[in-house]
Each structure stands twice: as structure tokens, then as C-alpha cells.
N, CA, C and O of each residue as an XYZ file, in Angstrom:
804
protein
N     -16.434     -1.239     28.184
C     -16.040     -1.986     27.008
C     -15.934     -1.019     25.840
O     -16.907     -0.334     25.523
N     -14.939     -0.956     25.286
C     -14.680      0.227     24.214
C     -13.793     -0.871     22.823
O     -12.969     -1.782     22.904
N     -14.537     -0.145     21.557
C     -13.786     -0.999     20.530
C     -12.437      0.458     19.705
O     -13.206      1.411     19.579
N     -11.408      0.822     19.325
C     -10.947      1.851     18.452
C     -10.501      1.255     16.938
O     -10.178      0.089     16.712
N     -10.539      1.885     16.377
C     -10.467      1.899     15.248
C      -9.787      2.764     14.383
O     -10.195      3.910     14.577
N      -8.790      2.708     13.373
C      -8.409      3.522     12.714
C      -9.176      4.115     11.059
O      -9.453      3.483     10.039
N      -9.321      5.562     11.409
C      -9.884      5.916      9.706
C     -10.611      6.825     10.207
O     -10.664      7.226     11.370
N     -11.216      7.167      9.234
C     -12.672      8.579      9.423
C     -14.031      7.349      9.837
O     -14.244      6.181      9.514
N     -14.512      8.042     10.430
C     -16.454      7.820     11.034
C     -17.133      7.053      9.629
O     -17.192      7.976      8.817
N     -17.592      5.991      9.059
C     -18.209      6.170      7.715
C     -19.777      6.346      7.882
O     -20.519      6.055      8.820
N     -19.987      6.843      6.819
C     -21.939      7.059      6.713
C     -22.429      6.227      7.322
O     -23.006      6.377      8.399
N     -22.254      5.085      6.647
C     -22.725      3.483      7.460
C     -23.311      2.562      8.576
O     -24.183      1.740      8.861
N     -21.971      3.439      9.114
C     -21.876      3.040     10.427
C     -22.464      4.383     10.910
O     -23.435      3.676     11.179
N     -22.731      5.295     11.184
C     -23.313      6.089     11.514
C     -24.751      6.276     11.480
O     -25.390      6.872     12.347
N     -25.186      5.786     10.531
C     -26.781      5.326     10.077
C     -27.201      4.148     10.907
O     -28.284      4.265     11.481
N     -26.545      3.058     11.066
C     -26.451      2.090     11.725
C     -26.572      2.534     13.076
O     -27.518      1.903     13.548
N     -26.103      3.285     13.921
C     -26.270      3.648     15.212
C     -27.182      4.379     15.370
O     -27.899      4.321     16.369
N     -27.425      5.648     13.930
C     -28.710      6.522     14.497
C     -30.069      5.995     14.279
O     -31.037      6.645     13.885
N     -30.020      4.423     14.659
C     -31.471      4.158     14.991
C     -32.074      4.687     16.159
O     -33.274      4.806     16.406
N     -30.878      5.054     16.996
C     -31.467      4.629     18.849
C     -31.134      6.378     19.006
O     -30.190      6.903     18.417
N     -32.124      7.166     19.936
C     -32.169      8.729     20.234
C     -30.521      8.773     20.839
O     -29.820      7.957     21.438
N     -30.333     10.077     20.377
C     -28.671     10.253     20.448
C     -28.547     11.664     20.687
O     -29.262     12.401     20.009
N     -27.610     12.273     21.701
C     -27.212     13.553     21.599
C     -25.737     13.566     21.310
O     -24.902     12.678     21.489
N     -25.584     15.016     20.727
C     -24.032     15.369     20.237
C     -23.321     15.814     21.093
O     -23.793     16.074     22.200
N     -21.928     16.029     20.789
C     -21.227     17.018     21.983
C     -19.980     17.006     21.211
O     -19.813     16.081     20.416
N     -19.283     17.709     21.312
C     -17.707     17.710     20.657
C     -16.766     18.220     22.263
O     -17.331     18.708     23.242
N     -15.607     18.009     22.186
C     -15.178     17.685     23.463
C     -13.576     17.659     23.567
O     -13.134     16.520     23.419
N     -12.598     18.646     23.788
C     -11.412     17.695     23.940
C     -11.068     17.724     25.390
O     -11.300     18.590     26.233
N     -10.215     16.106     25.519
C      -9.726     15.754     26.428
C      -8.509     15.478     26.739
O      -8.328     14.306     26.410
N      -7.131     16.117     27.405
C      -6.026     15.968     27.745
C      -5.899     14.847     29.130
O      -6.223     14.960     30.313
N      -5.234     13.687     28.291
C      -4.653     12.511     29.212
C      -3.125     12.843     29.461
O      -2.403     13.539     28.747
N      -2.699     11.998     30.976
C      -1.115     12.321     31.782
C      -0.891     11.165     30.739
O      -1.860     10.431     30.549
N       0.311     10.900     30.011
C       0.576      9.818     29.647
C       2.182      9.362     30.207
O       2.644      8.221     30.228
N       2.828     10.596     30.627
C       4.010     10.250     31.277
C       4.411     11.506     32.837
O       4.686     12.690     32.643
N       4.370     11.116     33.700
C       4.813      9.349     33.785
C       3.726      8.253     33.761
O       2.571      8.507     34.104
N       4.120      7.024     33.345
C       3.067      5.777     33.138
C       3.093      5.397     34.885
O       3.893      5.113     35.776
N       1.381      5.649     34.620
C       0.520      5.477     36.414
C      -0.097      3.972     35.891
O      -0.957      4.331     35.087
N      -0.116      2.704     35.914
C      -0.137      1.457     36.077
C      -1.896      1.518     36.397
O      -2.329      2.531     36.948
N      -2.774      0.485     36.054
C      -4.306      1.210     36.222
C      -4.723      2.531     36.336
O      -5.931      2.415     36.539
N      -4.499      3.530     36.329
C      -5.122      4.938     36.258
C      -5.170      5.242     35.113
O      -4.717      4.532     34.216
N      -5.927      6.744     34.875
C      -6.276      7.127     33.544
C      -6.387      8.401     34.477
O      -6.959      8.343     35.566
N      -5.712      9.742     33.903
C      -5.798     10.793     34.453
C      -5.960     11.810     33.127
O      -5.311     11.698     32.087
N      -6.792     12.644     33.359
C      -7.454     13.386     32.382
C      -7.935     14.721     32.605
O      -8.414     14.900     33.725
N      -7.929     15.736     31.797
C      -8.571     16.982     31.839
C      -9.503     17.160     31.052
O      -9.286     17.672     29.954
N     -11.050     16.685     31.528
C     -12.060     17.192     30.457
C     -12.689     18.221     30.268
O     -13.423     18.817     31.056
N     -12.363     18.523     28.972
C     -12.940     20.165     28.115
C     -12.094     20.836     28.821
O     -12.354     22.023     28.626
N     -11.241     20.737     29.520
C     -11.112     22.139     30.635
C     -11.789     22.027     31.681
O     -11.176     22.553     32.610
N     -12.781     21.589     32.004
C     -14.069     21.828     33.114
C     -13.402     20.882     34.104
O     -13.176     21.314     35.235
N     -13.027     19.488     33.753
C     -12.999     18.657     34.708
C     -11.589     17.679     35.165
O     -11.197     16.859     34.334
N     -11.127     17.754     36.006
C     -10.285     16.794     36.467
C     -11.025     15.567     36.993
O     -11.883     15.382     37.856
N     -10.147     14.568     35.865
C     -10.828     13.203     36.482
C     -10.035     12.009     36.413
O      -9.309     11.778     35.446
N     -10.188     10.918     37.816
C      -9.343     10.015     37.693
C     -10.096      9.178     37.882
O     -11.009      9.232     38.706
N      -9.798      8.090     37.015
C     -10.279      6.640     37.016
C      -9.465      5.067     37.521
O      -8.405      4.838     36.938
N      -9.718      4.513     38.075
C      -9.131      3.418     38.779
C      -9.612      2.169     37.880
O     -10.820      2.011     37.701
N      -8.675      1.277     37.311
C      -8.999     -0.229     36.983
C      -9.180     -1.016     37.909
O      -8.210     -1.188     38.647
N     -10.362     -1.721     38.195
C     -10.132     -2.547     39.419
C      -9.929     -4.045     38.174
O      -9.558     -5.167     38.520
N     -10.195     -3.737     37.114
C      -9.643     -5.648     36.487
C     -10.503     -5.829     35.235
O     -10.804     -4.838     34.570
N     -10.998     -7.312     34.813
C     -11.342     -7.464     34.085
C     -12.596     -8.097     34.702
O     -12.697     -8.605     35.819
N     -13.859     -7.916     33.411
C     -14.911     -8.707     33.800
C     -15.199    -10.099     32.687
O     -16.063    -10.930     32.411
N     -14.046     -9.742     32.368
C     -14.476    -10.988     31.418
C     -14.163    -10.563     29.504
O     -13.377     -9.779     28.972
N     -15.079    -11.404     29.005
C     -15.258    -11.205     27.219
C     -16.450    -11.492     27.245
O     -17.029    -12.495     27.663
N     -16.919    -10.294     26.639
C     -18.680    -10.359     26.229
C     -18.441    -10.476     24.508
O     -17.867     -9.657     23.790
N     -19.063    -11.733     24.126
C     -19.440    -11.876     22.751
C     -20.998    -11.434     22.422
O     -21.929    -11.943     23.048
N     -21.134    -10.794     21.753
C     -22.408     -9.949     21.463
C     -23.181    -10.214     20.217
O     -23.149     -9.607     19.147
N     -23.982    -11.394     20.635
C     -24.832    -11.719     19.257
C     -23.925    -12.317     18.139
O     -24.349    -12.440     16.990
N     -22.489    -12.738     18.558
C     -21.885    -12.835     17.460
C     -21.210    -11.914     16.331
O     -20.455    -12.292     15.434
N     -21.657    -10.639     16.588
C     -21.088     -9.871     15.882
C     -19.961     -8.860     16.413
O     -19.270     -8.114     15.719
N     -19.938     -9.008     17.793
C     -19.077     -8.152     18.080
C     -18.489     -8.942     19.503
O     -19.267     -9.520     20.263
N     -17.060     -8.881     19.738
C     -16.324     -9.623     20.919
C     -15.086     -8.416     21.451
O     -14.150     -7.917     20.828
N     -15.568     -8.222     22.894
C     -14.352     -7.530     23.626
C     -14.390     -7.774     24.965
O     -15.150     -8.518     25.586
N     -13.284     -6.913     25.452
C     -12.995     -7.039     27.142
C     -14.059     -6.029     28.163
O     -14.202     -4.812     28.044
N     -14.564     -6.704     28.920
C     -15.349     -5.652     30.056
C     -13.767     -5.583     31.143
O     -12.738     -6.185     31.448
N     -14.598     -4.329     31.375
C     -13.461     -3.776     32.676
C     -14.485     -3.194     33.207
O     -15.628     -2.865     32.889
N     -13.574     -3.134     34.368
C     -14.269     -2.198     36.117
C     -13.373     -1.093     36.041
O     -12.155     -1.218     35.911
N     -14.135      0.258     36.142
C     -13.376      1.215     36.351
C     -14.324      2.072     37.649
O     -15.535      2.056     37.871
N     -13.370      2.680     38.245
C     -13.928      3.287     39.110
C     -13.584      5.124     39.092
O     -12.558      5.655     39.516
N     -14.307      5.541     38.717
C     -13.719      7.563     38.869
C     -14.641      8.382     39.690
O     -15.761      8.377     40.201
N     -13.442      9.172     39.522
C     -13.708     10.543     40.443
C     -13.620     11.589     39.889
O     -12.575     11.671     39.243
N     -14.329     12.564     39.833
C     -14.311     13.935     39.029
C     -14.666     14.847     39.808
O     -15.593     14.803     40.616
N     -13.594     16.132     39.494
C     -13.173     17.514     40.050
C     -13.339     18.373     39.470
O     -12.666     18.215     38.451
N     -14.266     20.052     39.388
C     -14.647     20.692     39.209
C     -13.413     21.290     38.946
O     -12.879     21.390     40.050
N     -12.362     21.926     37.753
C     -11.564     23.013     37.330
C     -11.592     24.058     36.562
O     -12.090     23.869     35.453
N     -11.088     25.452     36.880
C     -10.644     26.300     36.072
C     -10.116     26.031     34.318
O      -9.116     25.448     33.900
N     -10.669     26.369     33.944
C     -10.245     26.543     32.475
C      -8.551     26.455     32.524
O      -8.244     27.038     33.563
N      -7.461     26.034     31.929
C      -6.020     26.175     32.378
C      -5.938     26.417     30.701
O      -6.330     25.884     29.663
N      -4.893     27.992     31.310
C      -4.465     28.546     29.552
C      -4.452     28.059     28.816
O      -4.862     28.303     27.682
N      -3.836     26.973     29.357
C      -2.939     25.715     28.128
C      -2.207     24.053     28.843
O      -1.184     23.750     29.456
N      -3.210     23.453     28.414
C      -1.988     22.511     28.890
C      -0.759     21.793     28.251
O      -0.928     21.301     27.136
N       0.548     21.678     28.892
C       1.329     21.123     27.484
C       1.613     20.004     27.172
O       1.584     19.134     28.043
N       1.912     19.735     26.066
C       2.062     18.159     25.574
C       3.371     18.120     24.842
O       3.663     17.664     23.737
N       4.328     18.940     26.093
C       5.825     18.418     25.571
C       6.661     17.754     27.042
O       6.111     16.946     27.792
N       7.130     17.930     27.111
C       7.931     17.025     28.584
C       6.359     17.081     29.774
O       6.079     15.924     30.089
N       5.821     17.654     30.134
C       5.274     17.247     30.919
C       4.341     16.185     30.882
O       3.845     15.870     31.964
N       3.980     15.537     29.825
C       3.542     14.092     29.379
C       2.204     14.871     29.443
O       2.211     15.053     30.661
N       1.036     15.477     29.014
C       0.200     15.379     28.426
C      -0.337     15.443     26.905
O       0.480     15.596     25.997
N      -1.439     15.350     26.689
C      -1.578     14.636     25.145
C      -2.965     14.953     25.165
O      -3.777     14.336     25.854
N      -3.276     16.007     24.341
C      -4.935     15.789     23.760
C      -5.768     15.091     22.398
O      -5.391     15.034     21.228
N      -6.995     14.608     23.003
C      -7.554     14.135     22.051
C      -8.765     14.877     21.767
O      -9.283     15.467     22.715
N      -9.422     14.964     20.376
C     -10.595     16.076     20.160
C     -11.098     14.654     19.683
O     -10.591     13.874     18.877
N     -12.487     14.545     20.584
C     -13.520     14.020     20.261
C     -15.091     14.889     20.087
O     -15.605     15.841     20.674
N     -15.589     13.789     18.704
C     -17.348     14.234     17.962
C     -17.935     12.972     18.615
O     -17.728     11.822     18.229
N     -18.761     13.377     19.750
C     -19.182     11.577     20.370
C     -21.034     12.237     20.207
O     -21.677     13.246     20.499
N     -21.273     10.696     19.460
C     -23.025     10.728     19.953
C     -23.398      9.629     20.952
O     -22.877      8.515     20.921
N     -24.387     10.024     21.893
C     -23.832      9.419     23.122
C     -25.874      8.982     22.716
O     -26.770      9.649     22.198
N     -25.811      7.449     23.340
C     -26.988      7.082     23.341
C     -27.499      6.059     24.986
O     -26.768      5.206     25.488
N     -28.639      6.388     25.435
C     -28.547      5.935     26.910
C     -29.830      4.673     26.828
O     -30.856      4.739     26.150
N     -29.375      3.476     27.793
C     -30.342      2.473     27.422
C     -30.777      2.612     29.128
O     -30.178      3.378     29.882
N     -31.805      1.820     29.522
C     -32.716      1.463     30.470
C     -32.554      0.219     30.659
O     -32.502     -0.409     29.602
N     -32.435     -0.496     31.739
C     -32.916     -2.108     32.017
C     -34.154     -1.897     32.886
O     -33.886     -1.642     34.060
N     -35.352     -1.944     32.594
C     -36.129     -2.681     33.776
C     -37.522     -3.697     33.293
O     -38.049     -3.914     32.202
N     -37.753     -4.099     34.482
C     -38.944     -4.933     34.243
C     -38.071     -6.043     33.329
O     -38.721     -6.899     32.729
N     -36.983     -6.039     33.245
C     -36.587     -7.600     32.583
C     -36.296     -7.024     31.002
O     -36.024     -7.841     30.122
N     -36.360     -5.753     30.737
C     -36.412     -5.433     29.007
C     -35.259     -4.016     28.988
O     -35.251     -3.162     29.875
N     -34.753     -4.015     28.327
C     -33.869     -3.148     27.472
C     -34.707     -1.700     26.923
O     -35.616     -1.933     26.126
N     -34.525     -0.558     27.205
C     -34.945      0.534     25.817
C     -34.206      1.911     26.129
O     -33.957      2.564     27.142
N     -33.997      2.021     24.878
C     -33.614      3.635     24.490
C     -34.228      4.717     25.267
O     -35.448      4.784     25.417
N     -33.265      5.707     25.848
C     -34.263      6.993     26.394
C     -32.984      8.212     26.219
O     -31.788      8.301     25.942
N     -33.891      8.853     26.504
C     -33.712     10.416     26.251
C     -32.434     10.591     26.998
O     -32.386     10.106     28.128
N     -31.497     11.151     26.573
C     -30.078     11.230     27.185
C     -30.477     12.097     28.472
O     -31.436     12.847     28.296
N     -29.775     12.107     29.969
C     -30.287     12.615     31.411
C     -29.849     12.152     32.180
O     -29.678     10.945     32.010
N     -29.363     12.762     33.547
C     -28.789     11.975     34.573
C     -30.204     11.668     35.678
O     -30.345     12.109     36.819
N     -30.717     11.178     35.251
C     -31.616     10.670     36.071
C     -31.023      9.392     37.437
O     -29.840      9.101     37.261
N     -31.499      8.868     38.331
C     -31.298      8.105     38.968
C     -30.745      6.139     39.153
O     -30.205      5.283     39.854
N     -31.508      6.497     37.753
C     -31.707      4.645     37.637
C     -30.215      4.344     37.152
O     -29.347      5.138     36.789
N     -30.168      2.342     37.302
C     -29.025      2.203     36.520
C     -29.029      2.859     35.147
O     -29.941      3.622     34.828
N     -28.075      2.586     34.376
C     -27.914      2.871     32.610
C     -27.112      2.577     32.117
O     -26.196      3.075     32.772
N     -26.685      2.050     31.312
C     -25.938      1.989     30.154
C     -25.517      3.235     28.676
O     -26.143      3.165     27.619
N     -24.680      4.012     28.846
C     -24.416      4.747     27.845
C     -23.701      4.178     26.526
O     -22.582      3.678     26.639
N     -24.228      4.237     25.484
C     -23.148      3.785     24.479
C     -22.916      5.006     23.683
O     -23.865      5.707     23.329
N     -21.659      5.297     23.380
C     -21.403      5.998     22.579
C     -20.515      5.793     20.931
O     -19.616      4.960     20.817
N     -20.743      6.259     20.327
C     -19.857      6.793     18.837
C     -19.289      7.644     18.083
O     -19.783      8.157     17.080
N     -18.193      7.837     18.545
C     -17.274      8.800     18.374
C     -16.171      8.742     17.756
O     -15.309      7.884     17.943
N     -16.099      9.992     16.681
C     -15.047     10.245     16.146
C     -14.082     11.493     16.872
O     -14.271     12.529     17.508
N     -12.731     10.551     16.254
C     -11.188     11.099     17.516
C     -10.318     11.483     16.260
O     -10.218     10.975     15.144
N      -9.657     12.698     16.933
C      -8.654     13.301     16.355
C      -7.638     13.138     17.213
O      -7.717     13.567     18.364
N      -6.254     12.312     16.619
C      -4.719     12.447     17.999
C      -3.731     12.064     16.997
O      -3.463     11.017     16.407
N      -3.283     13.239     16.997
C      -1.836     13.720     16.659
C      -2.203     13.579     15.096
O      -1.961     12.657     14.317
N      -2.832     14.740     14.913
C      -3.288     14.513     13.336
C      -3.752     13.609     12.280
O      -3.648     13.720     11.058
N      -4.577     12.187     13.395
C      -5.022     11.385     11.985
C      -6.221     11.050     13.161
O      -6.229     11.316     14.363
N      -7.337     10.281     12.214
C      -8.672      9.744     12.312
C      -8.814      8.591     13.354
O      -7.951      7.717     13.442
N      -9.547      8.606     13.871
C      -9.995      7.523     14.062
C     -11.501      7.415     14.627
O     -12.100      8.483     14.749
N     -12.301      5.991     15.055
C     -13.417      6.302     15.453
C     -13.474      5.175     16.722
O     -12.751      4.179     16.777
N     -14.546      5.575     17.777
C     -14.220      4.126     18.882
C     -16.090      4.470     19.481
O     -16.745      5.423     19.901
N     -16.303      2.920     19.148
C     -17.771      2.715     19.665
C     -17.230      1.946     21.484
O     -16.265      1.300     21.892
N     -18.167      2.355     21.934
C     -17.887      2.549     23.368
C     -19.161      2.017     24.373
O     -20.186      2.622     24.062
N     -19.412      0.921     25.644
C     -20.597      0.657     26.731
C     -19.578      1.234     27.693
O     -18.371      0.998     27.752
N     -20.428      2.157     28.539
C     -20.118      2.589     29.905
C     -21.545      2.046     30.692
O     -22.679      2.376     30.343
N     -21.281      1.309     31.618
C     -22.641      0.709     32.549
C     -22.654      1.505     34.012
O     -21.517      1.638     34.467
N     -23.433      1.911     34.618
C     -23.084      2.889     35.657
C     -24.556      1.795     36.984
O     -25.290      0.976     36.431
N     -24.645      1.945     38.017
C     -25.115      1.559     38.940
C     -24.918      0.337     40.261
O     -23.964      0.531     41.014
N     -25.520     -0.491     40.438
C     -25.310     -1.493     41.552
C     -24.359     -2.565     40.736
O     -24.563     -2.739     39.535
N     -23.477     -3.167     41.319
C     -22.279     -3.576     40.764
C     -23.022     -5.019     40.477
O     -22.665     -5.709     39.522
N     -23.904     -5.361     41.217
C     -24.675     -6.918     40.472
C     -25.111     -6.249     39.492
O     -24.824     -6.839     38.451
N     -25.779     -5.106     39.270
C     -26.189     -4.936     38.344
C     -25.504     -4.932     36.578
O     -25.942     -5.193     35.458
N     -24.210     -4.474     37.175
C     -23.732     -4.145     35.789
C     -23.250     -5.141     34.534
O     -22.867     -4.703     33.449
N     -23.333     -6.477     34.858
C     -22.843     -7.429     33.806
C     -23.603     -7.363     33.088
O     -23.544     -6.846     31.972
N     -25.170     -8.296     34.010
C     -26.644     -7.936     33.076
C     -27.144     -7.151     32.055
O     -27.648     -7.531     30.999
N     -26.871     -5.441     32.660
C     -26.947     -4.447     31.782
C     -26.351     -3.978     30.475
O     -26.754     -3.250     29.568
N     -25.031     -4.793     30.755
C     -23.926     -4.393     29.594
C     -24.471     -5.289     28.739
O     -24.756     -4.922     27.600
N     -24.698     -6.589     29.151
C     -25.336     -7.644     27.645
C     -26.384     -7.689     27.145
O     -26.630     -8.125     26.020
N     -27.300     -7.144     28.090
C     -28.590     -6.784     27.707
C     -28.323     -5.659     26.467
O     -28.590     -6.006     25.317
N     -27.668     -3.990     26.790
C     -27.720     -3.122     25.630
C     -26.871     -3.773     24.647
O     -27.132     -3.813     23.445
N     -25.967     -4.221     25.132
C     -24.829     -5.583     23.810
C     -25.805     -5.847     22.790
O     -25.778     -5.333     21.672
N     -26.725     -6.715     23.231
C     -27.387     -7.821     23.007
C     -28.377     -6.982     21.848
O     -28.555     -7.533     20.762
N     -29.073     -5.504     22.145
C     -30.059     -5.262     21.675
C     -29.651     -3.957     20.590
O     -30.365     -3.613     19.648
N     -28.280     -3.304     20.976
C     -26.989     -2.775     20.019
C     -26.937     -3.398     18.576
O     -27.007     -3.035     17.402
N     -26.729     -4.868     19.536
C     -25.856     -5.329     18.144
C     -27.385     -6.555     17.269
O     -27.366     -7.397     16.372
N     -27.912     -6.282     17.704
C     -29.199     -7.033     16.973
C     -29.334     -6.746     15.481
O     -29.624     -7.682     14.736
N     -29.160     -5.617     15.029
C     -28.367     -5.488     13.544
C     -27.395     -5.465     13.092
O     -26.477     -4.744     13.484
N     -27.348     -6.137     12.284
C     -25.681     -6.429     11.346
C     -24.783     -5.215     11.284
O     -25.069     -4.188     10.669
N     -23.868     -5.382     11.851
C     -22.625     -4.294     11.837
C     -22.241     -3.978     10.106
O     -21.859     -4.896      9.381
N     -22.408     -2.552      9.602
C     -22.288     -2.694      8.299
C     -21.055     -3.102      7.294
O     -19.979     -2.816      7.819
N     -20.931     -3.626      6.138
C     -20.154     -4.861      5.672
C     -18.502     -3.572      5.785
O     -18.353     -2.397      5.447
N     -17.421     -4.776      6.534
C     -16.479     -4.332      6.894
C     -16.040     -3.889      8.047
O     -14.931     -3.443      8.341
N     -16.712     -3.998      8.497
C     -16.628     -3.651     10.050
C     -16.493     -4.506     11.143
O     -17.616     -4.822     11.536
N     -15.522     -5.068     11.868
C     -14.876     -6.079     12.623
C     -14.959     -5.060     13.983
O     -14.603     -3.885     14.072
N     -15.661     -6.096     15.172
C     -15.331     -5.001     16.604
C     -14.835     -6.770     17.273
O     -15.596     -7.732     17.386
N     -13.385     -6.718     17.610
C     -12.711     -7.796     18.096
C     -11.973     -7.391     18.954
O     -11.803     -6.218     19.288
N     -11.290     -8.695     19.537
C     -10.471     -8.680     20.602
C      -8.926     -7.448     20.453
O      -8.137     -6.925     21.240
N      -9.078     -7.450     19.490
C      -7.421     -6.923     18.776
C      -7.495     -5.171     18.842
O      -6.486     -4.494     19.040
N      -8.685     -4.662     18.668
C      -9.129     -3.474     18.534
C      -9.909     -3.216     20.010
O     -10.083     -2.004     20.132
N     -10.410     -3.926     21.116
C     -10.735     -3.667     22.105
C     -10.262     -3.289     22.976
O      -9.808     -4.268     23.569
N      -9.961     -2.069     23.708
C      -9.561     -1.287     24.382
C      -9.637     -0.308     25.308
O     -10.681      0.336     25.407
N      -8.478     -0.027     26.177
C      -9.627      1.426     27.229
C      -8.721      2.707     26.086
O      -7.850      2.590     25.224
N      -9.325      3.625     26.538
C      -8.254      4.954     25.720
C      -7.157      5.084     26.015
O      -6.298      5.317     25.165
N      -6.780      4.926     27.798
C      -5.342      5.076     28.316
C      -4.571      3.858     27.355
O      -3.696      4.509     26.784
N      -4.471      2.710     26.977
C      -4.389      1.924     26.900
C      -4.017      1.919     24.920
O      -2.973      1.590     24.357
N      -5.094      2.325     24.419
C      -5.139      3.176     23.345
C      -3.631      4.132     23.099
O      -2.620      3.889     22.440
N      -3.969      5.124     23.829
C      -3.024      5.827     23.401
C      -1.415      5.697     24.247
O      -0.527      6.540     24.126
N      -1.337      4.719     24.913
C      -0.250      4.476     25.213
C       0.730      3.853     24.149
O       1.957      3.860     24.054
N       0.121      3.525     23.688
C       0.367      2.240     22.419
C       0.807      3.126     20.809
O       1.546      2.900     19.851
N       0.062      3.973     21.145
C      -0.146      5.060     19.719
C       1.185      5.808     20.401
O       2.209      5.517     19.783
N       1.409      6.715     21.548
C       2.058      7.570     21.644
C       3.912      6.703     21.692
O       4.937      7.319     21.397
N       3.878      5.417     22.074
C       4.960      4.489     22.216
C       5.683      4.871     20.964
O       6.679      5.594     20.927
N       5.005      4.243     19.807
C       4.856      4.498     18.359
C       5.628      5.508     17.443
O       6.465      5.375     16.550
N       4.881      6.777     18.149
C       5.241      8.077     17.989
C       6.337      8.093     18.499
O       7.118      8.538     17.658
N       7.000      7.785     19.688
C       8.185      8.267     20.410
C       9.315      7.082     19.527
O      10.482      7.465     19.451
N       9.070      6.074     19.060
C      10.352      5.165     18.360
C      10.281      5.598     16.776
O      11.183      5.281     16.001
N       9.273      6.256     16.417
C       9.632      6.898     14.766
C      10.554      8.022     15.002
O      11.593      8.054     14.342
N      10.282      9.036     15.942
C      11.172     10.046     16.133
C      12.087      9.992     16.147
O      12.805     10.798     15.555
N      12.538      8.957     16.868
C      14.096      8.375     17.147
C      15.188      8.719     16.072
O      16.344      8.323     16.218
């Protein structure tokens, strides 16, 4: 479940998230955007990684305490160990990078309760949420983000549970996370790069 947004990161909202332990990372990532692959999301992260992701659908609309409403999806990926590549390009061969500042925060379900822990690939299910500010094609934006990872009963539970305990404080004044702005990135920037290609015209 991912919300985007257009503009710079504000204080606000940033204060607002750094209640819960958070690590940094800065990151760019080159998506295939042409030719258009129908559910996939194909990507080069940092350089390090080839990775493809599969939509298997929708899980629904999680409304969250009321303050926040979007689409769950099922995604399924795979990631490949790569060579650094000189360069990749983002003229006819349809790729497109994005430079993301993400603080990535990891929740726990057990015993029936929700909590914050130390970012780690440990074993258990988890929930990652992240907040990140994106740079594509020279302007701002920012996209708060649930990735739920483990046993597939597991994952509805988990997502509303960190939803649930996320959004337990008031989103700060101005800040709308809705259906209209809910999104995957492929999806995102298909929409953005469409855009781009009929101004050129």
C-alpha cells in the first residue's frame, strides 16, 4: 500500500513519523517503463540489484483509523545480484530513474500487539513502512509506503494492525493520504512519464 504525493518532504510530516526507530538510506532506482509489461515492475536497484515484481491483484481498501484510505496489493518479487552497469539509458530504451531519501521503519505483530523494532532481516513476519522523498525528472515529491512480508494469512492482519497503530496520530494539518494519490510506483510513474511524453509533443 503506497500513498505519492507531489512537493518537497515537510518538517511536519517528518516529525510526525520520527516517533517510531527509523534508518536512512538514499538510493536510486531505474524502472523499464517501455515497453509497458501489464502487472510487472522491472527495476535496477542502486546498481546492485535486478528485480522483478509480479501483481497478483488487489486486496482490497484499508481505511486506517479514518485518517488515511488506500489500495492493498499482492506483489510478488524476485531479486538478482548485478554488476554496477556504466550507465543505464533513459532515452529509447525506456528506462527512467528515480533518486530516492527513504526512512524505513519496521513493525512486529506478535502475541496479538503491534511494536516498533530495530530495522533487520530477521526471520519473523514484518511490516516495513517507509517515508521517502523522490526526485523524477527534476521535481519533488514524497510517498509514505506499508510493505508486509511473511505467511500470506498473515499479511492483511499485519498491514492493519501497523495501519492502525501508524496512523493513531493525526496526520499533520494538510495532509490527505486517499484513494486518488494511492498507488504502486510503476503505476506512478507511468502516469507521470505519459504526461511528459504529450507536453513534448
Amino acid at each position: 500500500m503506497r500513498w505519492i504525493c507531489p512537493g518537497r518532504l515537510g518538517t511536519t510530516l517528518a516529525e510526525w513519523f520520527d516517533r517510531f526507530p527509523a534508518t536512512a538510506e538514499l538510493q536510486e532506482d531505474t524502472y523499464l517503463l517501455d515497453p509497458h509489461l501489464p502487472e510487472l515492475s522491472v527495476k535496477i536497484r542502486s546498481g546492485r540489484a535486478f528485480e522483478l515484481k509480479i501483481c497478483h491483484g488487489s486486496l482490497g481498501i484499508l481505511d486506517a483509523a479514518g485518517r488515511a484510505r488506500g489500495r492493498m496489493e499482492s506483489w510478488q518479487k524476485w531479486s538478482f545480484p548485478v554488476a554496477p552497469p556504466s550507465k543505464v539509458s533513459e532515452g529509447p530504451a525506456g528506462w527512467r530513474s528515480v533518486h530516492k531519501k527513504r526512512r524505513i521503519s519496521q513493525f512486529l505483530l506478535a502475541d496479538g500487539e503491534i511494536r516498533a523494532v530495530t530495522a533487520g532481516r530477521g526471520e519473523e513476519p514484518r511490516c516495513a513502512v517507509e517515508l521517502t522523498e523522490v526526485r523524477f525528472s527534476g521535481a519533488a515529491w514524497w510517498t509514505l509506503g506499508f510493505e508486509t512480508t511473511g505467511p500470506t494469512s498473515l499479511l492483511h492482519s499485519h498491514l492493519e494492525a501497523t495501519a492502525s497503530l501508524v496512523f493513531a496520530q493525526d496526520l499533520p494539518e494538510g495532509i490527505k493520504l486517499g484513494m486518488e494519490n494511492s498507488m504502486s510506483y510503476m503505476e506512478w510513474l507511468r502516469r507521470r512519464s505519459g504526461r511528459t511524453a504529450r507536453r513534448s509533443k
